[in-house]
N, C-alpha and C positions, 0 to 999 in steps of 0.2 A: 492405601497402598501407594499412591502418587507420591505422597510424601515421605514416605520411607525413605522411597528411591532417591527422591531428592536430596532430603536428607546426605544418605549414601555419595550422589553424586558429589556434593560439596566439599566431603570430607578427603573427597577422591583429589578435587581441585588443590583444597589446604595441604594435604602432602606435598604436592607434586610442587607449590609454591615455596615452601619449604626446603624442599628440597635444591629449588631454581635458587634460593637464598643465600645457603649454604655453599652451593660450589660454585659461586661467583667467582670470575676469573678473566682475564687480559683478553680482546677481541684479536683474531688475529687479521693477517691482510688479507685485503678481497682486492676482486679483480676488478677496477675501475673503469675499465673501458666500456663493458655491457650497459644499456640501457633500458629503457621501456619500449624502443622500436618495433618489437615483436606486437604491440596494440596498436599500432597504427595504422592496418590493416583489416581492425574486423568491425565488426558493423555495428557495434556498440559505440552510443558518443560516449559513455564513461568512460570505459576502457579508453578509445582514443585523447581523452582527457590526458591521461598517463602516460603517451607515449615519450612524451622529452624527458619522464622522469628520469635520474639515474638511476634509478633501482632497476634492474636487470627484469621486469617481468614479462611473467610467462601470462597468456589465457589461459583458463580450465583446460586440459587436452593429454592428450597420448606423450606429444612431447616434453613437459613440463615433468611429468608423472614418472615416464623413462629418465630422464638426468636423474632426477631426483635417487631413485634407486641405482643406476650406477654410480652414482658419486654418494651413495650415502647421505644424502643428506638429509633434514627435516623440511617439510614444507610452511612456507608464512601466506597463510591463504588473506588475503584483504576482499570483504563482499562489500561493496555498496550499489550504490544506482546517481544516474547525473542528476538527480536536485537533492541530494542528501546534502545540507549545509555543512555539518559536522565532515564528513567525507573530503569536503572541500578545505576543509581547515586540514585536515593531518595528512589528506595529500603536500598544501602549501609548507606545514611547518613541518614534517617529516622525510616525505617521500620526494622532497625536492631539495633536504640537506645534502649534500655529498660525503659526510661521513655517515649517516645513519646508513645511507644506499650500500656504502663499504661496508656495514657489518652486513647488511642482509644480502649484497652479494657474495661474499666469500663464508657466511656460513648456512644458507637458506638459499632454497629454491624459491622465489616471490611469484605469487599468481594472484595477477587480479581478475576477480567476477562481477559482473552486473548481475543482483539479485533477482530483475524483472527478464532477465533473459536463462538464468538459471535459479526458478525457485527452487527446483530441489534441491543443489548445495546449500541454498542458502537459508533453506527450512533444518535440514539432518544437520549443520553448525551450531545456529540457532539454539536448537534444542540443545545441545551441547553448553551452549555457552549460561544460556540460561538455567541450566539443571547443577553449572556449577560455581556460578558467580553470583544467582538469583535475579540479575536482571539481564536485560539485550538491547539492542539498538543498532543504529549503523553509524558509522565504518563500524563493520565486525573484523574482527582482530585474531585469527585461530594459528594457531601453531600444531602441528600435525606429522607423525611420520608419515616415509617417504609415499606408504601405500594410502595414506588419506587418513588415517586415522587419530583424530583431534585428542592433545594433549595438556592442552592450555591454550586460553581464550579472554576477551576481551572482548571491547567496545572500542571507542577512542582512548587513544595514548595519546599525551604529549610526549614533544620530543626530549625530556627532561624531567625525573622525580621531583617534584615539587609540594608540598602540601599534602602529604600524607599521600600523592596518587604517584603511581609507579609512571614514569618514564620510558620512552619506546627505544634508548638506546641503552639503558640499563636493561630490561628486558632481553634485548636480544645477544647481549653480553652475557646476560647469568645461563637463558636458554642454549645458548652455543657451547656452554660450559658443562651444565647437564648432558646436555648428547655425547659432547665426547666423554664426558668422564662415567658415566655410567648410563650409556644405552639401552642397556638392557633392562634399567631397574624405571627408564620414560617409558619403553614400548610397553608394558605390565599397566602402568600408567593407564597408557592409552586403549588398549585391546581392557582392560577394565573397564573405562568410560563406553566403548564400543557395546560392551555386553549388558551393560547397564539402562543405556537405550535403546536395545535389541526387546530387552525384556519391558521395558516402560510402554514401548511401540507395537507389544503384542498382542492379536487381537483378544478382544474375551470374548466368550461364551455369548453368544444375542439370547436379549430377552425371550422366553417363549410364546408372550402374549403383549398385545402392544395396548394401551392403556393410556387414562387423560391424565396419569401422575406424571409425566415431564413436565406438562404445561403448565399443572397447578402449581410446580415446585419454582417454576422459571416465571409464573408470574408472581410469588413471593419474592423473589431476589430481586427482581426489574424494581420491585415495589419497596425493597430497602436500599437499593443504590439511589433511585431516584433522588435527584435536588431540586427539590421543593420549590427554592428561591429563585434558581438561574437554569433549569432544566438539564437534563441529560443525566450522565449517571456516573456517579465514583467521584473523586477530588482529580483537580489538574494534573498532567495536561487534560484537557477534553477531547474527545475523539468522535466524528460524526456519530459514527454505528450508523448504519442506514439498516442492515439486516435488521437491527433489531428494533428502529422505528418500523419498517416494514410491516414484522409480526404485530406489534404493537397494532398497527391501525388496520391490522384485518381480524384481532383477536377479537372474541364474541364476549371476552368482559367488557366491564362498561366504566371499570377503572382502567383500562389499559390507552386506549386509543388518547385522555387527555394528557396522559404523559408524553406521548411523541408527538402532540397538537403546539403543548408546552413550548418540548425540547426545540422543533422545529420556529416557531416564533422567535427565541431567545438567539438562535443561530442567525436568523436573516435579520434580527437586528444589531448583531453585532459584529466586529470587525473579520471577525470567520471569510464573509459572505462581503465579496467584491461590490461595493455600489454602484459604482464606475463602469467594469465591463464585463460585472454577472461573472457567477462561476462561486465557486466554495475551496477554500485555503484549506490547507491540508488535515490541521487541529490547531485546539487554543492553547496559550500555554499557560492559562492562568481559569478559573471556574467560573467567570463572567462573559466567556465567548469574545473576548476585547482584541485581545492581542494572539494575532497568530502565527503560526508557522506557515511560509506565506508560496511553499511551492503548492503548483493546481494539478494533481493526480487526474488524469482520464478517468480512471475507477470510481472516486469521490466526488465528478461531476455525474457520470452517469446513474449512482445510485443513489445521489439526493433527489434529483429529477425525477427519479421513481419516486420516492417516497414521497415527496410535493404532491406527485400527482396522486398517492394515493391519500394525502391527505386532503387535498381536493376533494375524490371521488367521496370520504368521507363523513366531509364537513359542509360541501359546498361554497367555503368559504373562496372569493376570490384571487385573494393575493396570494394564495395556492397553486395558483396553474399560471399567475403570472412568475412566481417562484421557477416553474419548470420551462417557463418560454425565458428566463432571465436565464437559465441554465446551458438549455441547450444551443439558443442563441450565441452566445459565448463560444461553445465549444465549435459549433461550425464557421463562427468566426475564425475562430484563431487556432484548433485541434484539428483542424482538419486537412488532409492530404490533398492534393489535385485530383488524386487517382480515387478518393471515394473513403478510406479507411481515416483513421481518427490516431494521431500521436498522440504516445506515451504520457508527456507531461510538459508544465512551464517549469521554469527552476524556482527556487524561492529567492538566490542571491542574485541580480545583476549589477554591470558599472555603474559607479557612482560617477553622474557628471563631472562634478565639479572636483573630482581628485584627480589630481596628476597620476597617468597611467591609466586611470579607469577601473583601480580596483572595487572590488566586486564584495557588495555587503547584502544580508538579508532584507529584503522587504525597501530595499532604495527604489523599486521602482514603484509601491505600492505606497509608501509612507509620504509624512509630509511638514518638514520644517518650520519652523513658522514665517522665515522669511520666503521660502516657498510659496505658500500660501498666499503672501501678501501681494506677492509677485504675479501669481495667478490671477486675483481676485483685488483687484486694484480699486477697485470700487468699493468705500466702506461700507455702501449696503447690504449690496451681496456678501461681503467679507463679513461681516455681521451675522447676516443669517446662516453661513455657512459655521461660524463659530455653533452656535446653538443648536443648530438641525444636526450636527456631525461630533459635539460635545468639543470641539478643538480648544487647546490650550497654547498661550508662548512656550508653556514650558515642556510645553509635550502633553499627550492624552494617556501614553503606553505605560502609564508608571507600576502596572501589573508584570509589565516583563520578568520572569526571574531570572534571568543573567545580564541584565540591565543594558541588554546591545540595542533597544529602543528609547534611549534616556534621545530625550529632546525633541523627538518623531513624537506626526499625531496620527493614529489610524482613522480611516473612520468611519463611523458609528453611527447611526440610527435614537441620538440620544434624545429626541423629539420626535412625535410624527407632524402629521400636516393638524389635525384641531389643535396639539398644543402649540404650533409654530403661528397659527393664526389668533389664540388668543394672546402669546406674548408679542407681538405686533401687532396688535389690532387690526388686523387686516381677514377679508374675504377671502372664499376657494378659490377666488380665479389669480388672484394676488400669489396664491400659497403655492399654485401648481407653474404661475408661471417664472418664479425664482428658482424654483427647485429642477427646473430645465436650466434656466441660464446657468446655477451656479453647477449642475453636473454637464453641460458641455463645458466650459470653460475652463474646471478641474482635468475631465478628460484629455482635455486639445493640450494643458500644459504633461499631465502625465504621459500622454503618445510623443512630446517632442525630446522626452530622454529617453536613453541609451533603452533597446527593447531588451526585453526579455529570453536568456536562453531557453530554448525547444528540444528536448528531447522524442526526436523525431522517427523514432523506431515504433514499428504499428505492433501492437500486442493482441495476440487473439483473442484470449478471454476477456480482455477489458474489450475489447472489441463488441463480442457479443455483448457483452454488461448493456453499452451503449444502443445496438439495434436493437435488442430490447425494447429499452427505454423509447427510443425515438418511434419506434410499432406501434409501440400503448398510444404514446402521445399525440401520433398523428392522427390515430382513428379517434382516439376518445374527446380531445379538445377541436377533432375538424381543423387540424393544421397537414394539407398536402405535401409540404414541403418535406417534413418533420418523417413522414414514410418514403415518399424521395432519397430523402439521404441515407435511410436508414436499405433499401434497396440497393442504392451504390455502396455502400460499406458492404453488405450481403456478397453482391456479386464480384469485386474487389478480393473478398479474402478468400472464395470460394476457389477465384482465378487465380488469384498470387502464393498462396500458403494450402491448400489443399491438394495433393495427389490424388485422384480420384479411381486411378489405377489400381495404385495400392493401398489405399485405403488410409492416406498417411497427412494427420493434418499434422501444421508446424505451428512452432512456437511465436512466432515472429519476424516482423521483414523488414530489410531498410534498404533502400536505393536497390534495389534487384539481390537483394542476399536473404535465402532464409536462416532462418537459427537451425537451431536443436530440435529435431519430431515433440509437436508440442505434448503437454502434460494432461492430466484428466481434466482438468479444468478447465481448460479449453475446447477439448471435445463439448461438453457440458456446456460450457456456457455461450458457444456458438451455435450449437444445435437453439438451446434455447430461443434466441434470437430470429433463428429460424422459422421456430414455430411459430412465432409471434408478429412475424411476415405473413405468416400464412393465414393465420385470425385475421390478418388487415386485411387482405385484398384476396383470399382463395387462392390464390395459385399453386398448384399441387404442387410444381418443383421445391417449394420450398420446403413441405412436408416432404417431399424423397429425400431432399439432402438432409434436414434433420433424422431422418429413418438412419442413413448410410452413417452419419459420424454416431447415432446412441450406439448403435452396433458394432460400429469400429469400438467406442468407449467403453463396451460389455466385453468385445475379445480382449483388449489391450490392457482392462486394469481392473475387470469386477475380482474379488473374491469369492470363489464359490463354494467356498468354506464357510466361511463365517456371515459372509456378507458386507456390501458395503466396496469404495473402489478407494483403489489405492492409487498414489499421486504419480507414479511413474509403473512403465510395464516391466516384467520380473526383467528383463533383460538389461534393467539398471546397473551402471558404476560404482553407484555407490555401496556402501555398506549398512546404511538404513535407506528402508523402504516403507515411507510414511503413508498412513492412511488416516487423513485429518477430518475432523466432524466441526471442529469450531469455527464458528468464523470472526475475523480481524478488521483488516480494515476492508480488506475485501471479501467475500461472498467463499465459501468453502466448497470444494469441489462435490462434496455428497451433498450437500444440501441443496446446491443447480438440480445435480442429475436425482435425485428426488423428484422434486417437479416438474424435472423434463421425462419422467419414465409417467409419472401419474398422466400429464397429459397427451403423452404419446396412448396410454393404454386407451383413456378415453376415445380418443381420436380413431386409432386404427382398431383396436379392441383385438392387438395379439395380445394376451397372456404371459409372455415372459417377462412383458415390462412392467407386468404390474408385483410379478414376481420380483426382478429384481429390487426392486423400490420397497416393498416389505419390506427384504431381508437387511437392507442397506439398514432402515430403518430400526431394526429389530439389534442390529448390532450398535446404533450409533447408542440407543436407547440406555444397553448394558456398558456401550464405554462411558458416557457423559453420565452415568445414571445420579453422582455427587455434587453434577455442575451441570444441569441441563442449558441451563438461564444461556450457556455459550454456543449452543448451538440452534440457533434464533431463523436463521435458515431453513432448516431441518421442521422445528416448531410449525412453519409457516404451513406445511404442508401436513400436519397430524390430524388435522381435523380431518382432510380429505384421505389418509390412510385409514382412520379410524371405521369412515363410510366405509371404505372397501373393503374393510375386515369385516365389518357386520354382515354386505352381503355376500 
């Protein structure tokens, strides 16, 4: 049925392109004076990113939404978030031309969003753009009437048709030409597309009996994607998955857990996984873990450090729970706020020294030139062994890049360990451990004397909890006090800053004394969790009341009690799709947290409706994913323990 629809939606897309083709036609004059000023003010550093552009935008909001409908116009919604590279490019080569801004001020209302500050516009596009172009990414690119509803979409445009790829100023010449010349025949268009993922996003029927055929079906697919050779699953890019290492190392097959034992090895030996100052790059972009995408998400450090540790608790292997002290150490280095909460992200582009002005390239502060190097590591011994232990090349290591923006850069690598580095030098442990300290301070001391890294400095809730989480487990279970400390101050921090307790009303996120948007299910869920995971550490009941108070809030505000299962925003949404997601991505899916936050609440307190709701969630995710279990790995994690409960 998915595919119909898609199908369908494609076809929806090829019209309406078609048609954009057709009535191409002269751009008229826009009003030059408008800017981006209007983002200079809100608490997003993307958005602020934008504000000297000249394109006139709006934020997501009441006013943006009102012009739009008294002047007629279509809406050019732009999603990204501040370490999106690509973002960075079509801000610079588009949204900072002064004629591209003239077409989109004088025929378009422009609104830009930070997707981590509004997942849901940027999940209901998303699906949009994806159901009609067949792939997504960011900068997302939507074109929409006035009331929201997506007509045509994209990814990144250049600012110019070139090679077969359309152009962001032809584009909005052919689109400004369609609205006026026939209105009537985009909004059909659109209100098409609308009903298309109305019906896509509808719930089905839950299972009547819950059953180990998800698990058996989703351990086939983990088991055909799997690579063999370089671990993890599918062809490049590579993407952590932690959910689904997660499941993986708690499943009771006895083929599962070597796969994410694998995957996890291959990642911490390769250029993924920071050597330098700990921590895990975004994804690779090539199927050897070499070369990465080099911003560091909160969410991607927090959920490999689980998964370390639980490959630790696993295997008992050592360099497992040094994996999670490499991790979290990091983050409280450098992610963390004064006031106790943990930021957003690092970017992946910063300044390039040695360029006039300081423009700003992917991975300049993590890569490494070879006169860099030399420069660093003056010593040809050290220099020597750093070649070998790190696989470094003159000519560069990155030569896996597929857009070749790494030509000459070396990452590095793990391409030795310590017995092969001591039999190619003939040398001793004490030899091996103590070069492998001089050459990583001395690399360090010269990487911290360039230009630092931008911070996106906005505290997110749900990555938040992802985090005290993690740092709960870790403190209790590896005997690190600190590791529950901090995780304590993050607790009490978001409880203070972003919680109404009043009413009942957590938020999305906060920055310098601003909250956002009432946050999403996901947040409820995955701070609660965190909560309770405070509470396994040291007993302190509050922490169990205030997880009680936000499941509760998250049962009034977004269960289904239809079908089952919660939905990502409360009925009193904006929008015109109201997702209720089961998969998870790069991060953890909102039913599959509150799954294991309802299962150990019920154990805990032994009311009854949580164990109710958790069924039915489950009971429905069952009959949506039932084609494609393998994606909701989250959900998975916790079937065994639903299964018990169903028996007695």
């Amino acid at each position: 049925m998915k595919h119909s629809l898609c199908n369908t939606s494609r076809a929806c897309g090829g019209l309406l392109f078609a048609l954009l083709v057709c009535m191409a036609g002269p751009a008229g004059a826009g009003d030059q004076r408008a800017g981006g000023w209007r983002l200079a003010g809100e608490s997003s550093p993307y958005l602020q990113l934008h504000a000297d552009n000249p394109v006139a935008w709006y934020p997501w909001g009441a006013a943006a939404l009102e012009r739009a409908r008294a002047e007629n116009k279509p809406l050019f919604i732009s999603i990204g978030y501040f370490t999106c590279h690509w973002c960075h490019v079509m801000a610079r080569e588009s949204f900072s031309d002064p004629a591209i801004a003239a077409l989109l001020n004088a025929h378009f209302i422009a609104i830009k969003i930070d997707r981590e500050q509004r997942p849901d516009l940027d999940d209901a596009y998303m699906q949009y753009v994806m159901l009609t172009s067949g792939h997504g990414g960011w900068p997302l690119s939507v074109w929409a009437t006035p009331q929201g509803e997506p007509f045509y979409g994209g990814t990144y445009f250049p600012p110019e048709t070139a090679h077969g790829r359309s152009g962001l100023r032809d584009l909005l010449e052919r689109i400004s030409a369609a609205w006026r010349e026939d209105e009537a025949g985009v909004r059909t268009v659109a209100q098409h597309a609308v009903a298309t993922l109305r019906e896509r996003g509808r719930s089905v029927s839950p299972v009547q009996q819950l059953t180990d055929a998800p698990v058996l079906a989703a351990r086939r697919e983990y088991a055909a994607q799997y690579d063999e050779l370089q671990g993890g699953f599918g062809p490049a890019p590579k993407f952590p998955q932690p959910a689904r290492l997660l499941f993986l190392l708690e499943d009771s097959d006895p083929a599962s857990a070597p796969m994410a034992l694998a995957t996890l090895d291959h990642m911490l030996a390769g250029g993924i996984h920071d050597r330098l100052d700990g921590g895990f790059h975004r994804y690779s972009t090539d199927f050897e873990w070499r070369v990465p995408h080099f911003e560091k998400m909160l969410y991607d450090q927090a959920l490999m450090a689980r998964a370390c540790l639980s490959a630790w608790r696993k295997s008992g292997e050592p360099h497992y729970a040094s994996c999670v002290r490499d991790v979290l150490d990091f983050t409280l280095d450098a992610m963390r706020d004064r006031r106790g909460g943990f930021y957003a992200a690092l970017a992946a582009d910063s300044p390039v020294a040695d360029k006039e002005g300081g423009h700003a390239q992917e991975g300049a502060y993590y890569t490494w030139s070879w006169p860099q190097l030399a420069a660093a590591l003056p010593d040809s011994t050290l220099r020597e062994w750093a070649v070998a232990r790190y696989g470094l090349a003159e000519q560069g290591n990155a030569l896996s890049d597929p857009l070749g923006e790494m030509a000459g850069r070396n990452v590095l690598l793990l391409a030795l360990d310590d017995d092969a580095l001591a039999q190619r030098f003939a040398v001793g442990p004490d030899t091996v451990r103590q070069r492998n300290v001089q050459v990583e301070e001395l690399l360090r001391a010269a990487r911290r004397a360039r230009p630092p890294v931008p911070v996106d400095d906005k505290i997110v809730t749900a990555w938040n909890g992802y985090q005290i989480t993690t740092l709960a487990l870790a403190g209790r279970e590896l005997d690190e006090p600190r590791y529950s400390e901090a995780a304590t101050q993050a607790a009490d921090f978001l409880l203070d800053k972003l919680f109404d307790d009043g009413q009942g009303v957590l938020f999305r996120d906060w920055r310098d004394g601003t909250r956002g948007v009432p946050g999403f299910q996901e947040d409820y869920a995955a701070l609660a969790q965190g909560l309770l995971a405070l509470y396994r550490t040291g007993g302190e009941r509050r922490w169990l009341n205030s997880a009680q108070r936000l499941a509760d809030s998250m049962r009034a505000r977004f269960e289904d009690r239809e079908a089952g299962g919660f939905f990502s925003t409360g009925d009193d949404t904006e929008l015109w799709l109201r997702d209720k997601p089961a998969e998870d991505g790069a991060t953890l899916s909102g039913n599959g947290i509150a799954i294991q936050l309802l299962l150990d609440l019920d154990r805990l307190t032994g009311q009854q409706g949580y164990l109710d709701s958790a069924r039915r969630a489950a009971a429905w995710a069952a009959a949506q994913l039932a084609d494609y279990p393998a994606a909701m790995p989250a959900i998975l994690q916790a079937w065994p323990r639903l299964l018990i409960v169903k028996a007695e």
